[in-house]
N, C-alpha and C positions, 0 to 999 in steps of 0.2 A: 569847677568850683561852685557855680551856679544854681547845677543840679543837686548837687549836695544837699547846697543850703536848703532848694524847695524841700529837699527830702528831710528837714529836719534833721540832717547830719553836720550840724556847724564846723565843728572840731574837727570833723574831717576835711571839710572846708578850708579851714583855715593851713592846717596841713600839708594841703596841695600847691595850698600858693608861698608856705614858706618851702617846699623843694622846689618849686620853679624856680623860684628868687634866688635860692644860693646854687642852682647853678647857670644861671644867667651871671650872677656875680663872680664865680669862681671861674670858669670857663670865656665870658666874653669880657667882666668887667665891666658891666651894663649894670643899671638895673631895671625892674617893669616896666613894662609900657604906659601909659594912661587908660588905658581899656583895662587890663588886668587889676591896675592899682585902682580905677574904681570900683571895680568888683569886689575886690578886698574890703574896700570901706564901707559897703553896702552890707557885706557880712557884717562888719565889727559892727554895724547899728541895726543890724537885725531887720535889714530893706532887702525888698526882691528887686529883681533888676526888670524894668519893662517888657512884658511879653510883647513878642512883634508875631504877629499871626500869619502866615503864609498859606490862608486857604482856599485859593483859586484852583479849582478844577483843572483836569488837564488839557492840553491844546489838542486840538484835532488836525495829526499831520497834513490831514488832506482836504483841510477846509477849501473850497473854492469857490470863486465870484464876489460879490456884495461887495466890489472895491468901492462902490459911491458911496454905501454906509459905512464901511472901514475907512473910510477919509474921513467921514464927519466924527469919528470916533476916537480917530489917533490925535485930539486935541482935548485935554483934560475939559468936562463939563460938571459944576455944581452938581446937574443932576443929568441924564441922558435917557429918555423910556423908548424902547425899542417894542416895537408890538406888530402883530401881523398874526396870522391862522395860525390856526395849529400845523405842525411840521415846518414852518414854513424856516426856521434856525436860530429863532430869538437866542435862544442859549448860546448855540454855538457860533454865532457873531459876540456875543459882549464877554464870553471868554475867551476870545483871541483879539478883542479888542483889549480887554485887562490883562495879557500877557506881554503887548505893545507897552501897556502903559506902569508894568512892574517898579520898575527903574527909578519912574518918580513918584515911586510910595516907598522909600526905603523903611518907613515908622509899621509898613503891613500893608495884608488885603485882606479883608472880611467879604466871605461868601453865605449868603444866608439864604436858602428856599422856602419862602415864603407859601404858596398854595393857598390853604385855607386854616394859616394856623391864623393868631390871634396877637397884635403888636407885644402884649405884653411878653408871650414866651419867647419871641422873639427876639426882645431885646435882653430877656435872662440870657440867652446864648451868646448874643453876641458879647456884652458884658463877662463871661467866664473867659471866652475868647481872649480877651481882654486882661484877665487876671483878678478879675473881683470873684472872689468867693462866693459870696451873702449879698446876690443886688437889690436893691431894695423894695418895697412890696411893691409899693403901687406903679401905675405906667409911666404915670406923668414923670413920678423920679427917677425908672429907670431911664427915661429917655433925655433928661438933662441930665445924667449921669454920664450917658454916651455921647452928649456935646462935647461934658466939660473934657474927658479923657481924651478926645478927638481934636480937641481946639490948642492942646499940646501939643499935638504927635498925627499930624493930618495922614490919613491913609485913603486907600480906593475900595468901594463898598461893593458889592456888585449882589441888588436882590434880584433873584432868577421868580420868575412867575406868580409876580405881584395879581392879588385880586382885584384893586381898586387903588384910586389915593389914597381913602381912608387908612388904609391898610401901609402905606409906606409913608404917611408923614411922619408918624414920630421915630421912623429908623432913620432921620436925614441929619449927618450930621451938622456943625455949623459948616463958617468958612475956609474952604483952602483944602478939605476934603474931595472926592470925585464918589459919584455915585452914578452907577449905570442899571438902572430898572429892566426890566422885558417881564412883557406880560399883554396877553393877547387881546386884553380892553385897550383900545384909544384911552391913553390917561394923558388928558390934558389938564387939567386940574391944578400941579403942581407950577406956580410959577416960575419964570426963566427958564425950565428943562427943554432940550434941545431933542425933538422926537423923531423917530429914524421908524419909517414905518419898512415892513418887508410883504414881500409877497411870493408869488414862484419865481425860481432864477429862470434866465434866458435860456432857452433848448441848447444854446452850445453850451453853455455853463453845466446844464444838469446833466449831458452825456460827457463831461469832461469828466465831473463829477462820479457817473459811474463806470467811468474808464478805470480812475483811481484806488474803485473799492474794489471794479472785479476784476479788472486786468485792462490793460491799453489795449492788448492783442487779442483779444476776445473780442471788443469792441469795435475795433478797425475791421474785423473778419465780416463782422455779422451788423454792419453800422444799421442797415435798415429796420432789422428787430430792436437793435438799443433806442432806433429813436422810438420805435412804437413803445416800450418798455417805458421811457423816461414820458413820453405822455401820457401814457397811461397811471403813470405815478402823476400826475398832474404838475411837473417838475418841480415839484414841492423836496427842498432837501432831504428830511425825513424819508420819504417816499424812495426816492431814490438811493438812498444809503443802507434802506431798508431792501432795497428787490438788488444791488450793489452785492449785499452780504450773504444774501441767498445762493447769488452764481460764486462768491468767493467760496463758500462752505461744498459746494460741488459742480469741482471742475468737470467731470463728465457731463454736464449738461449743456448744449445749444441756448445760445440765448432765446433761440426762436421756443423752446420748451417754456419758461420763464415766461414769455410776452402770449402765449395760450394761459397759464395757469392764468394770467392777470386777468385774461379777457374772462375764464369761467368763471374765476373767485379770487378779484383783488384784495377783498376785506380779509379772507383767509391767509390768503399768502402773505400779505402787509399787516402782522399783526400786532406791531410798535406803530401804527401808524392808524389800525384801528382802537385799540387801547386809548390814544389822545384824543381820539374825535368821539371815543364814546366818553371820556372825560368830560368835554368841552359840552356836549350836548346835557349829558346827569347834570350839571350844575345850571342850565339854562331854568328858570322860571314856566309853568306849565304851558303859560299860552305862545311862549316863545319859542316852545321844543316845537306846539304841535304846527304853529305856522312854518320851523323850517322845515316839518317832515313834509310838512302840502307843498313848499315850494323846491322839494325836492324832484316832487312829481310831475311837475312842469317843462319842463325840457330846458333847454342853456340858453332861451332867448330870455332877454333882459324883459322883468316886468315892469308894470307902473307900480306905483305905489299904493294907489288902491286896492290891486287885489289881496293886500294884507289886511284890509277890512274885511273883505272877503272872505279868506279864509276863517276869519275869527266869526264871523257874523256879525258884528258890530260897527259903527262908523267911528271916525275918528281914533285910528290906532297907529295913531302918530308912536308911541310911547314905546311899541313893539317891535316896529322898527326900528326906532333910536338904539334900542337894546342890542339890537340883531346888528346896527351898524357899528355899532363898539365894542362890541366884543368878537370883530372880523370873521362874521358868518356871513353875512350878507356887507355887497360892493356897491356902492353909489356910481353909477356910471355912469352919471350927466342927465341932462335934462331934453328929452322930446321936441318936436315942433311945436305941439302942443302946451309946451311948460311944465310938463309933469315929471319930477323926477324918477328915474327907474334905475332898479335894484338888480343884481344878478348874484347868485350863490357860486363860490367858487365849486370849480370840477367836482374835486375830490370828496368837497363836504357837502355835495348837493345830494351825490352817490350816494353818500353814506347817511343822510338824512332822507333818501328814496327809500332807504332800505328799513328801518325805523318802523314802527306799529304808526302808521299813518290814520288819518279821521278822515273817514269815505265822506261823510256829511261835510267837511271843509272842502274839498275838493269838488263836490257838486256842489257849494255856492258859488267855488270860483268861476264855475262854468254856466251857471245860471248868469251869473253877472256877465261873463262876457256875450251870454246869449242878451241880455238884455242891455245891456250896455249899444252893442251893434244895431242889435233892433229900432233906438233911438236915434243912433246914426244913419238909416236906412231913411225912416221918416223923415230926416231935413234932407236927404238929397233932395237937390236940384230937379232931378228926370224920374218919372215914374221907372222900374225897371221889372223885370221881370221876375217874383220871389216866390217862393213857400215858406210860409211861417211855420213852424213844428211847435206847432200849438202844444202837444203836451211835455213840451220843456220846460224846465222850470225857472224861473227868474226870478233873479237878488238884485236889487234896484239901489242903484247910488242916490244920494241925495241931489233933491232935481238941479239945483243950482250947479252942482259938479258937474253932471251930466249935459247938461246945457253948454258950461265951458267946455267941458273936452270935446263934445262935438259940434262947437258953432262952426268948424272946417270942417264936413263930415269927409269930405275926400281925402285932406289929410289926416283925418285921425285912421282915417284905412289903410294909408299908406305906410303909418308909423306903425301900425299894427296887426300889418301882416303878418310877419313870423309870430307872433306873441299868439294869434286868433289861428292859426295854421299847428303851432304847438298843443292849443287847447284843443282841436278838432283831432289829434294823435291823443291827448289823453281822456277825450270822453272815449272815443275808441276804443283805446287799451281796458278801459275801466268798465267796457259791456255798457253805454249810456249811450244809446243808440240816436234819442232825441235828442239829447246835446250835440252829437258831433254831428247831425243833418241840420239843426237848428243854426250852430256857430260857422259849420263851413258851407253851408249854403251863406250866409253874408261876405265868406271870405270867399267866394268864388270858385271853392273844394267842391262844387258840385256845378253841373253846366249853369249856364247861365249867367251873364254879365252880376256882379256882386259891385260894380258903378257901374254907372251913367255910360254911353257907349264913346261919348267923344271923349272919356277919362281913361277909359281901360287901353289905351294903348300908351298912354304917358305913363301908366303904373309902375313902379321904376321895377318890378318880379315879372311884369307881364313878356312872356315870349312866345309868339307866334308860333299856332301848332305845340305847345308844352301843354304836357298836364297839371293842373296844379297841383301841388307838394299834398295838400291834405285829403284828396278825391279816394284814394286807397285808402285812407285812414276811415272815411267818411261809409265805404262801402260797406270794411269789415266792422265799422259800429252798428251799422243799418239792418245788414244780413245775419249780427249776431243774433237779433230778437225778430226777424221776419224780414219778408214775409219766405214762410216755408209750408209745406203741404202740412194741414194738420195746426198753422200757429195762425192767430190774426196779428194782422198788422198795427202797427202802434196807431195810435191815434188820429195823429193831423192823416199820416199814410191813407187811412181808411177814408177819413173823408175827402183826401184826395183822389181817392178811387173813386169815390162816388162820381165825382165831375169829370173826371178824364175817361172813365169806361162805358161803353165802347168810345174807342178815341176816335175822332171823325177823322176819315180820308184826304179832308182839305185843312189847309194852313188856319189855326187856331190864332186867334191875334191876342195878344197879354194885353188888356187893358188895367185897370186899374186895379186892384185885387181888392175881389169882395167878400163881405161873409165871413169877417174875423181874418183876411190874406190871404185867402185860396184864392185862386184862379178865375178869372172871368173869359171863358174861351166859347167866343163866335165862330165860327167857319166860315172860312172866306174861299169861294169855289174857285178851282181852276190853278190851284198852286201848290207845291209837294209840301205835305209835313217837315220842318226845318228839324235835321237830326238833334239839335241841343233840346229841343220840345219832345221830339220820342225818347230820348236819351233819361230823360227824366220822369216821363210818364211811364214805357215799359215795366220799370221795379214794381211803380204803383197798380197796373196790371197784374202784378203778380207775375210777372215771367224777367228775374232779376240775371239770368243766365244770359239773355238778349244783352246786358248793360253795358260790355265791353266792348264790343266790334262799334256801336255807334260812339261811345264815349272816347274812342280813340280819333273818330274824325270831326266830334264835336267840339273841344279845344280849341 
C-alpha cells in the first residue's frame, strides 16, 4: 500500500487495503490491525509513512580480535571516533559494532562516507535518506533539519572516514542518537566522544585472521611461513586479509611462495593496502610527506624529535609533527632519559614512505646533525679519548641551548642513542656518504676505538666483549665506496690523516689530545707493539684497506 502511494498510485492504494479488509472480515471476522489501518489514514491525508533507512554495510564473517574495542563499543555512545593507520580496521570494527547495536535503532541506521566530501552534500544525502526531497540550501539548515527529524525517531549514524571535526560536526545529531566516527586523524575535538584508538592486532590474532581467509589447513601445514606472512603484512588487518585472499584465489600455491613475493615486492602483491597508504600520503601537506619519506629512510629505531627539524631544515617543527602524530603516521613512544620525546613510524608505512621520491638534501641534514650533534657530546666528555674527526662532513647544528640539554649526560645521551647513531651510520652508507658514516660511527664506536671514556665502555648496556659493533660493516662499505682505491684520493679528513700516520712508526703511538682541527697527536713511545685498534685504523689511511679485516676482528 505504501509503495503505491510513493508511486503516486493512490487509488490503487486504497484498493489494496479495501481486499485485505474484506477478507480479514469475511474469513476471520477481524478487522485491520493498527499498522495497516494507519497506513490507510496516511493515504486518505495524502502522508508518506516514515522512511526507516537500513544502510549499514555488511558484517565481515570473519572479523577477528579487537575484543577490548568491541567492549567499549557494544554500549550505545553520543559519539564514538575510532582512528588508527591505515589498514589497521577502523571500518570494519564500527561495522560490526553497528550490527551489535541494530536492535536499538529500530527508527534506522544512516551510513555516510565521508573522505573529502564537503558537510553540506553530505547532509543532502543523508536527509533523501531520510525522505526529504528538496533539503534546504544552506548547511546550517540542513543540519538542523537532521536534528529536528532525528530528535523524533533517534537512530545510529556511522560516518566511515571522517577528515577532521570540522567535517563531522554538523552531521551530529541531537540526543539519544549514537554516532560512531573512524577516521585515521586523532579527532579529539568533539566533546564527550568516547575514542577507541587501533593499531596492528596481536600475531595470534592476525594468523587466526589469516587462517580464516585462506584456510585453517594451509596454515597449521605451513605455520612458520604464515607467521613470516602476517609480519610482513605488519599484522595490520588489511594487510593480512589482503595477502589472506591471494592464497584463497590460488590454492596451488605454498604459503612459503606468498612470504618470497612479499619479501621481493610487498607493495605489488598488497595492492588494497598500497592504494590506502598512497591515499594517506597524497593528502599529507608537502613538508609532511617529505619528512615521512626521510623518516622512512631511517631504519625502525625510534627517533628524537629533533630530527624533524632536521629533515626540514628548520628549528622548531613542532607543528609537523603534531600533524604526523594525528593523523597515525608517526607513534609517540615515550620519552628518553634525556627528556626528549621520540617518534617511530609504523612498519608498514615507514616501507611505504622509504619507497616514495624521497629529498637526498633532508637526509643529509639529518646525518650532518647527528654528525654534529655527537661531536658536541664528545667535547663534554669527562676523558679525553681517542677520535678522528671527518672533517669533511657536514654539520646541521641544533640550537645551542638544546644541544647543551640533551648532552649535559654525554654518556647517557650515547647510551640512549646507540641504535638511533648505528641506524644513521647504515644509512649514510647505503646512501654512498662515505664522511657521514666514518664521521657518525666513529663516535658511536662503528669504527675501533673507544667512542666513551674506557671506565664507561663496559657499562654500555650494547657493549659485548670481543663483538663487532653493529655499524663497522656499514662504516667500511661507506668508506670504500669513495676510497681509497688505485687511481681515487681519499676524502679529506682520510688524506690528512695520512699525512700524520704514514709511515706509521714501529713503536706504540700514544693518543693524546687531538690536535689540528682532531687529527691525531702520535708520539712514539719505544719498546712496545703497535696496539691492533691503532693499526686497525690507520692501515685504510695507508691506503692498504684489504689489511682491515684480520686486525679489526681482534681489535673489538
Amino acid at each position: 500500500m505504501l509503495t503505491l502511494h510513493r508511486g503516486g498510485r493512490k487509488a490503487e492504494a486504497l484498493r489494496a487495503y479495501a481486499t485485505v479488509r474484506g477478507r480479514l472480515v469475511d474469513e476471520l471476522g477481524v478487522e485491520p490491525g493498527a499498522e495497516l489501518r494507519g497506513a490507510y489514514e496516511l493515504i486518505l491525508a495524502d502522508e508518506s509513512a516514515p522512511v526507516v533507512p537500513r544502510q549499514l554495510p555488511p558484517d565481515l564473517p570473519d572479523f577477528t580480535g579487537r575484543a577490548e574495542a568491541v567492549a567499549v563499543l557494544a554500549l550505545p555512545h553520543p559519539v564514538a571516533v575510532v582512528s588508527g593507520p591505515p589498514g589497521c580496521g577502523k571500518s570494519a570494527l564500527a561495522v560490526q559494532a553497528g550490527h551489535a547495536l541494530r536492535t536499538a535503532y529500530p527508527a534506522g541506521q544512516l551510513y555516510l562516507e565521508l573522505g573529502d566530501r564537503e558537510p553540506d552534500d553530505l547532509l543532502a544525502e543523508a536527509l533523501r535518506a531520510l525522505g526529504v526531497a528538496a533539503p534546504p540550501p544552506t548547511t546550517a539548515e540542513r543540519s538542523a533539519l537532521l536534528r529536528s527529524l532525528l530528535a523524533e525517531r533517534p537512530m545510529l549514524m556511522l560516518l566511515d572516514d571522517a577528515r577532521d571535526a570540522d567535517q563531522v560536526r554538523p552531521l551530529l545529531p541531537g540526543n539519544d542518537s549514537a554516532v560512531i566516527v573512524t577516521s585515521r586523524r586523532r579527532i579529539t575535538e568533539l566533546p564527550g566522544a568516547a575514542l577507541v584508538q587501533l593499531g596492528p592486532l596481536a600475531p595470534d590474532e592476525a594468523l587466526s585472521l589469516l587462517a580464516r581467509v585462506a584456510g585453517a589447513d594451509r596454515v597449521a601445514r605451513e605455520r612458520e611461513a604464515a607467521q613470516a606472512i602476517v609480519a610482513a603484512c605488519g599484522h595490520l588487518p588489511l594487510a593480512v586479509r589482503n595477502a589472506g585472499t591471494r592464497l584463497a584465489a590460488r590454492p596451488g600455491w605454498s604459503l612459503s611462495v606468498l612470504r618470497q613475493r612479499l619479501d621481493d615486492d610487498w607493495l605489488g602483491e598488497l595492492r588494497e593496502v598500497r592504494t590506502g597508504l598512497d591515499r594517506g600520503y597524497a593528502r599529507l601537506p608537502a613538508d609532511a610527506a617529505r619528512t615521512l619519506a626521510t623518516l622512512g629512510l631511517l631504519g625502525p629505531a625510534a627517533q628524537p624529535g629533533w630530527v624533524i627539524d632536521a629533515a626540514l631544515g628548520r628549528h622548531g617543527a613542532g607543528d609537523v609533527t603534531d600533524l604526523l602524530v594525528d593523523v597515525n603516521l608517526l607513534d609517540p613512544v615515550g620519552t628518553d632519559e634525556m627528556g626528549q620525546p621520540r617518534y617511530r613510524v609504523p612498519d608498514l608505512i615507514a616501507r611505504h614512505a622509504g619507497s616514495q621520491r624521497g629529498d637526498p638534501a633532508a637526509v643529509g641534514r639529518v646525518l650532518a646533525a647527528w654528525t654534529a650533534t655527537a661531536e658536541h657530546a664528545m667535547a663534554r666528555l669527562p676523558t679525553t679519548v681517542f677520535s678522528l674527526t671527518a672533517a669533511g662532513a657536514p654539520r646541521w647544528r641544533l640550537p645551542g641551548a638544546t644541544l647543551d640539554r640533551l648532552t649535559s649526560d654525554p654518556v647517557t645521551w650515547f647510551e640512549a642513542e646507540h641504535e638511533t647513531l648505528s641506524a644513521a651510520v647504515e644509512t649514510a652508507a647505503g646512501n654512498g656518504a662515505a664522511e657521514s658514516a666514518w664521521g657518525a660511527g666513529r663516535r658511536d664506536g662503528a669504527v675501533p676505538g673507544p667512542a666513551l671514556p674506557p671506565r664507561h665502555l663496559a657499562e654500555h648496556p650494547h657493549h659485548r666483549p670481543g663483538r663487532r659493533p653493529r655499524g663497522r660493516r656499514q662504516v667500511r662499505r661507506g668508506r670504500h665506496a669513495q676510497g681509497p682505491r688505485p687511481g681515487r684520493p681519499l676524502p679529506g679528513s682520510l688524506r690528512r690523516g695520512r699525512r700524520r700516520l704514514h709511515p706509521l712508526p714501529p713503536h706504540l703511538p700514544r693518543a693524546g689530545r687531538p690536535q689540528g682541527g682532531g687529527h691525531l697527536d702520535l708520539r712514539p713511545r719505544r719498546g712496545q707493539p703497535v696496539p691492533r685498534p691503532v693499526r686497525a685504523v690507520a692501515r685504510p689511511l695507508q691506503g692498504r684497506p684489504d689489511d682491515l679485516r684480520g686486525d679489526r676482528r681482534q681489535a673489538g
